[in-house]
C-alpha positions as CSV (number, residue, x, y, z in Angstrom):
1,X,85.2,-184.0,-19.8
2,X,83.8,-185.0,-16.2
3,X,84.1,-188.9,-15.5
4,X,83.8,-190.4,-12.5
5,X,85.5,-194.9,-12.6
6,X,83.7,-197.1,-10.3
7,X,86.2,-200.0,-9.0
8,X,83.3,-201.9,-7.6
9,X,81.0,-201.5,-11.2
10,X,80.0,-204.6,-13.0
11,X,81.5,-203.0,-16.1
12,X,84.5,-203.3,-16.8
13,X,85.9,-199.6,-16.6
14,X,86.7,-199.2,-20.4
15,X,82.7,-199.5,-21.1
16,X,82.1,-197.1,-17.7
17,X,84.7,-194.6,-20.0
18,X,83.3,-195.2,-23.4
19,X,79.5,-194.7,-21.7
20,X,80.2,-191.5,-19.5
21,X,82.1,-189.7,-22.4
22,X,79.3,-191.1,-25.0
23,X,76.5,-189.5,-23.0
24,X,78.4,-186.0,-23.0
25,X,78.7,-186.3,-26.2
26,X,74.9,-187.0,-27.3
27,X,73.6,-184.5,-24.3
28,X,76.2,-181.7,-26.7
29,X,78.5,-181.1,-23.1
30,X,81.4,-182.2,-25.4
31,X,80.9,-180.3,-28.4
32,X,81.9,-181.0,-31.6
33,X,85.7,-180.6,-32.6
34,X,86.3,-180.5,-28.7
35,X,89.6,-182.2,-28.1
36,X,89.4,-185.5,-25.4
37,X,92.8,-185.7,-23.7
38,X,95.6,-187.6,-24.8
39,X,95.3,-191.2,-24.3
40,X,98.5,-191.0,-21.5
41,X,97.4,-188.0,-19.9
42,X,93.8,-189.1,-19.3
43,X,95.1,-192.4,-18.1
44,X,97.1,-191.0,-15.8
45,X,94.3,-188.3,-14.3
46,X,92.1,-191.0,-13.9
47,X,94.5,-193.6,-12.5
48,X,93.8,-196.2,-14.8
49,X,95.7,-198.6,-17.6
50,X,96.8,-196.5,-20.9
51,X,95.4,-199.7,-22.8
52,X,91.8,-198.8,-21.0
53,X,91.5,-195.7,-22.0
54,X,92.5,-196.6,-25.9
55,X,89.8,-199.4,-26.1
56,X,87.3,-196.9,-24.6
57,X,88.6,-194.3,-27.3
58,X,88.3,-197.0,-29.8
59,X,85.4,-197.7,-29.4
60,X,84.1,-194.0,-29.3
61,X,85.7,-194.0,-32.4
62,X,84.0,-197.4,-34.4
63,X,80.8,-195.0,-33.0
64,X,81.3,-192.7,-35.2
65,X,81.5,-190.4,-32.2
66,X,85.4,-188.8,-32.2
67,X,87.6,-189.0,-35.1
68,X,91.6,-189.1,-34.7
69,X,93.7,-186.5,-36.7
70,X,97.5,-188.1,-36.9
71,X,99.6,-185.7,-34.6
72,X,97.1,-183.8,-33.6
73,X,94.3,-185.5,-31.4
74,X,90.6,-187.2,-31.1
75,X,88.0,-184.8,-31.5
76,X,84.2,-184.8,-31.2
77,X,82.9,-185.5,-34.5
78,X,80.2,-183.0,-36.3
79,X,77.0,-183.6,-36.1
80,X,73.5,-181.8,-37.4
81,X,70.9,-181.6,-34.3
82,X,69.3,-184.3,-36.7
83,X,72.0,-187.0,-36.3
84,X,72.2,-186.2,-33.2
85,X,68.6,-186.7,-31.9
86,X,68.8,-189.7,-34.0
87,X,72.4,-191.1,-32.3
88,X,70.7,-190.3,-29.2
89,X,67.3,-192.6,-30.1
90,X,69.8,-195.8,-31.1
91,X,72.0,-195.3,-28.0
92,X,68.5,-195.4,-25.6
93,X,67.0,-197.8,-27.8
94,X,69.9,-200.6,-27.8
95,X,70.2,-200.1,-24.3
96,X,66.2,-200.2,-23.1
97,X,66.0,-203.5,-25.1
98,X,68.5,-205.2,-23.3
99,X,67.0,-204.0,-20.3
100,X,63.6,-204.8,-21.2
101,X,65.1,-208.6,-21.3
102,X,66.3,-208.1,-18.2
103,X,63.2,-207.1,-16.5
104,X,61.1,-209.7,-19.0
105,X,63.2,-212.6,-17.0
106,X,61.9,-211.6,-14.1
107,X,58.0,-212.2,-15.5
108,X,57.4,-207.8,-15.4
109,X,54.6,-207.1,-17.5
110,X,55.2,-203.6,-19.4
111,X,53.1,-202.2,-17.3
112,X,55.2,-202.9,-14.2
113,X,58.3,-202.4,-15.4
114,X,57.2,-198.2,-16.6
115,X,55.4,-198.5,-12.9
116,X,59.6,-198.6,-11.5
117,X,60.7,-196.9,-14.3
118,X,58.0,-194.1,-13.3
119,X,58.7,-194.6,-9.2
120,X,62.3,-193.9,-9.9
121,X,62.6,-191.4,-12.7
């Protein structure tokens, strides 16, 4: 697990958790029945509140992303490449609609907007 807390982000650093740990997931770098660190330990290696971390592992878990064993841990849950590539498409999709909002408030046709989205890709 490989996450890097921005201080200065917009978002508050649960989301920046729950993101970063979410895309390793989907891209298969956490795989599944890999073990995430204990809520403490990873609070304390990232130097952030133990209540930060358990909303961001919440919410991986209302995801259907990790599932908690009693005593034992939070694992990566199981998935076939087929809920995967699908997980994948909802996560992108979600998040390029609110962008597309974004970039509609702004008057960007669709063409401009994959113009930047091609410039900076």
């Amino acid at each position: 697990m490989n996450v890097a807390i921005s201080s200065t982000s917009e978002k508050p650093i649960y989301q920046q958790l729950f993101e970063q740990i979410s895309a390793q997931i989907l891209k298969g770098e956490l795989p599944s029945g890999y073990c995430l660190p204990p809520i403490r330990q990873a609070a304390l290696e990232l130097q952030i509140s133990v209540i930060t971390v358990k909303k961001a592992w919440e919410e991986l878990e209302r995801s259907r992303l990790i599932h908690t064993i009693t005593g034992k841990g939070c694992f990566v849950a199981e998935f076939t490449p087929e809920e995967m590539l699908l997980m994948r498409h909802e996560t992108v999709s979600k998040q390029m609609a609110i962008d597309a909002s974004y970039y509609k408030s702004f008057g960007l046709t669709l063409e401009d907007a994959i113009a930047i989205l091609k410039e900076i890709y």
